[in-house]
C-alpha positions as CSV (number, residue, x, y, z in Angstrom):
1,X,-122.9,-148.9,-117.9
2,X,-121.0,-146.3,-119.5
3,X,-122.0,-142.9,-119.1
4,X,-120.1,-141.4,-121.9
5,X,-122.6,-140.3,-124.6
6,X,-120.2,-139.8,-127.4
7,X,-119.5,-143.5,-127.5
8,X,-121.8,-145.3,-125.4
9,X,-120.4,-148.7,-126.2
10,X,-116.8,-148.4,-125.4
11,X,-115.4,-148.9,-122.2
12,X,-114.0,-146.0,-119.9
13,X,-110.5,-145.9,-120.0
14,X,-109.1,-146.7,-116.8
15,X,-105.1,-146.2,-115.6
16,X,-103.6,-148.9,-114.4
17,X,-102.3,-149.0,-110.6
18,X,-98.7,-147.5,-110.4
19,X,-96.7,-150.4,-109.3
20,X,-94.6,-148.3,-106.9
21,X,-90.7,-148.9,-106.8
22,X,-90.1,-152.3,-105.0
23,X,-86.5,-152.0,-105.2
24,X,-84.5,-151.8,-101.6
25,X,-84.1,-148.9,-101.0
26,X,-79.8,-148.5,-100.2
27,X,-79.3,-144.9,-100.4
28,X,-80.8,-143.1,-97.1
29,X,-79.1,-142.7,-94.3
30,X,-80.2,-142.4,-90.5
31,X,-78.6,-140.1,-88.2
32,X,-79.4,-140.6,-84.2
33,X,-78.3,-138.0,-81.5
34,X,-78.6,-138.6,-78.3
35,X,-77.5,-136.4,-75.2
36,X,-76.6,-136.9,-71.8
37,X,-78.6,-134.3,-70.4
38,X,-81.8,-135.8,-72.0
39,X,-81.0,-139.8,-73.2
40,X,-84.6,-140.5,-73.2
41,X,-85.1,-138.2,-75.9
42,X,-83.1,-139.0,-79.2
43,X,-83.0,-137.2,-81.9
44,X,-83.3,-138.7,-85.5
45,X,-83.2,-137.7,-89.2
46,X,-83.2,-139.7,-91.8
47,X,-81.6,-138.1,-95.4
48,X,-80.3,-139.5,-98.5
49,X,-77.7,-137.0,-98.8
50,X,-74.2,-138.3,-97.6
51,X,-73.1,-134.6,-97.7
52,X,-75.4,-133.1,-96.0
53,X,-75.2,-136.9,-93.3
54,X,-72.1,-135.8,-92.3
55,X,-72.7,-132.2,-92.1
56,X,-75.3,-133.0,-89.5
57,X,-73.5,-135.8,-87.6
58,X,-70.5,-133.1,-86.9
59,X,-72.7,-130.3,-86.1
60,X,-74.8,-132.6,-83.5
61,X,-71.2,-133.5,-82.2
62,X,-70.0,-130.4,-81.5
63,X,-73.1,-129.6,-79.6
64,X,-72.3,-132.7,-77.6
65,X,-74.3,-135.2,-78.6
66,X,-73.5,-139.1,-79.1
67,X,-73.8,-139.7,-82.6
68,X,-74.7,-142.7,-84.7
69,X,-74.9,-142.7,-88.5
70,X,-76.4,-145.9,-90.1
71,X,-76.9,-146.9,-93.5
72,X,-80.2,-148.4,-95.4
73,X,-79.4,-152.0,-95.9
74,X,-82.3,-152.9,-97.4
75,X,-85.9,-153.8,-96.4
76,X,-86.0,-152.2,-93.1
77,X,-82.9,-153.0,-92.4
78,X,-80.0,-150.5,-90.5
79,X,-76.4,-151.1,-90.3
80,X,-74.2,-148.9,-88.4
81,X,-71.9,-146.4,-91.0
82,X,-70.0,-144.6,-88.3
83,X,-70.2,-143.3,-84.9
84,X,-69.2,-140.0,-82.9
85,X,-68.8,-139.5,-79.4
86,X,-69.3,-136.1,-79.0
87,X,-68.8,-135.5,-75.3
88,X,-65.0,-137.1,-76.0
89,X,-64.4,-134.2,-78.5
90,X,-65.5,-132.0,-76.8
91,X,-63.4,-132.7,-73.7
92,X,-60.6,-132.9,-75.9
93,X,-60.9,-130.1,-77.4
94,X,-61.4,-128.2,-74.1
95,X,-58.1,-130.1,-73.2
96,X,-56.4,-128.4,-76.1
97,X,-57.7,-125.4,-75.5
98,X,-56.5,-124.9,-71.8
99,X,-52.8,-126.7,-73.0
100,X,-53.3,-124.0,-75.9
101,X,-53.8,-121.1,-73.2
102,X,-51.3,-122.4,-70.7
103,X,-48.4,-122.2,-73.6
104,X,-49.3,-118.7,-74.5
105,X,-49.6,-118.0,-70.8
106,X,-46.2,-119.3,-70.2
107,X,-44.6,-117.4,-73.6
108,X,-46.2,-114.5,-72.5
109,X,-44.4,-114.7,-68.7
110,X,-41.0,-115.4,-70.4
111,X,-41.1,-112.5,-72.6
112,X,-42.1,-110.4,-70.0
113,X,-39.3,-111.7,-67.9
114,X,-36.8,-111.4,-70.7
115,X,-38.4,-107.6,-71.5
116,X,-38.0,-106.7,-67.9
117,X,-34.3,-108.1,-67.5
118,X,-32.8,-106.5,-70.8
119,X,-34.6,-103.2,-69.5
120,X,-32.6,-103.7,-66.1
121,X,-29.3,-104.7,-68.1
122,X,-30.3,-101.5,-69.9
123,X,-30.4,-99.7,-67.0
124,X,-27.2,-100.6,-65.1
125,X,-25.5,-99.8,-68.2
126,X,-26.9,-96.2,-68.3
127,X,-25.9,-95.7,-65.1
128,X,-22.6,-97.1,-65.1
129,X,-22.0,-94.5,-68.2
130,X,-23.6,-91.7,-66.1
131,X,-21.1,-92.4,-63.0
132,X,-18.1,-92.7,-65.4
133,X,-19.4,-89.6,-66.7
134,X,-20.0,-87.5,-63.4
135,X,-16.4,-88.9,-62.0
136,X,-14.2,-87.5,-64.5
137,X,-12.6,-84.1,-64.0
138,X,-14.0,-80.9,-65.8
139,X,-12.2,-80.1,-69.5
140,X,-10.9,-76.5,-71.0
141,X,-13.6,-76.3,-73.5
142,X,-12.7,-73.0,-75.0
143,X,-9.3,-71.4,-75.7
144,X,-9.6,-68.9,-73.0
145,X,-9.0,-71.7,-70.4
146,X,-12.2,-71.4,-68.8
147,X,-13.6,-75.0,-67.3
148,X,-16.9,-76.0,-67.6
149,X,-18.0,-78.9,-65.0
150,X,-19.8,-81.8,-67.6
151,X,-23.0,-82.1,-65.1
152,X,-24.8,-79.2,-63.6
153,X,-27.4,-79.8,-60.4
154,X,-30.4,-78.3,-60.2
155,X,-29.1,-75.9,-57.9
156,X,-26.3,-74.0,-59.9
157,X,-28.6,-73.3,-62.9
């Protein structure tokens, strides 16, 4: 029975179901994490953003986590997309990083080296000019003929 008073006779009108998309659905994305510290607890987010996929995927690497990035296939099915090992770059980075640190260690030891032998060089050559200087023989400086020695020690001032 209708309960619309206006017009009793006519039927309610009455949307249809939605249908709902049955279309596969190909454009998520799955992102699994897994670490070694805890491999009974994966993590997992699922995104249709392939942006923002492989945004996540390199952070969760560089926090050291395995990562695995599959693709929708369609109908509850996952294929794999690509896969990180995070622990491998991270080692090898750390690698880099000491080979990095070594290098600069080993610049900085030869330019100290080379600093400290051209101060030496430096050095002998001062004081071979000083002894050259100390063994020649007093001049006439003025007319008058008077000599002046070219050193003076502490003691004749």
């Amino acid at each position: 029975m209708n309960r619309n008073r206006k017009h009793p006779d006519r039927a309610p009108h009455r949307r249809r179901a939605s249908a709902g998309d049955r279309t596969k659905n190909t454009k998520s994305f799955r992102i699994t994490g897994s670490w070694d510290q805890r491999p009974d607890r994966p993590w997992v987010k699922a995104t249709p953003d392939r942006k923002a996929v492989r945004r996540i995927a390199r952070e969760m690497a560089e926090q050291g986590a395995y990562v695995i990035v599959e693709q929708h296939a369609g109908y509850g099915q996952w294929s794999t997309w690509f896969e990180v090992d995070g622990p491998a770059l991270l080692a090898g980075r750390r690698r880099a990083d000491a080979e990095q640190r070594h290098r600069i260690e080993e610049q900085q030891r030869a330019t100290t080296e080379a600093t400290r032998r051209a101060a030496a060089e430096h050095s002998e050559r001062e004081r071979a000019g000083l002894a050259r200087l100390m063994t020649r023989p007093p001049v006439a400086r003025e007319q008058c003929g008077r000599r002046e020695a070219r050193h003076v020690t502490g003691a004749q001032r």
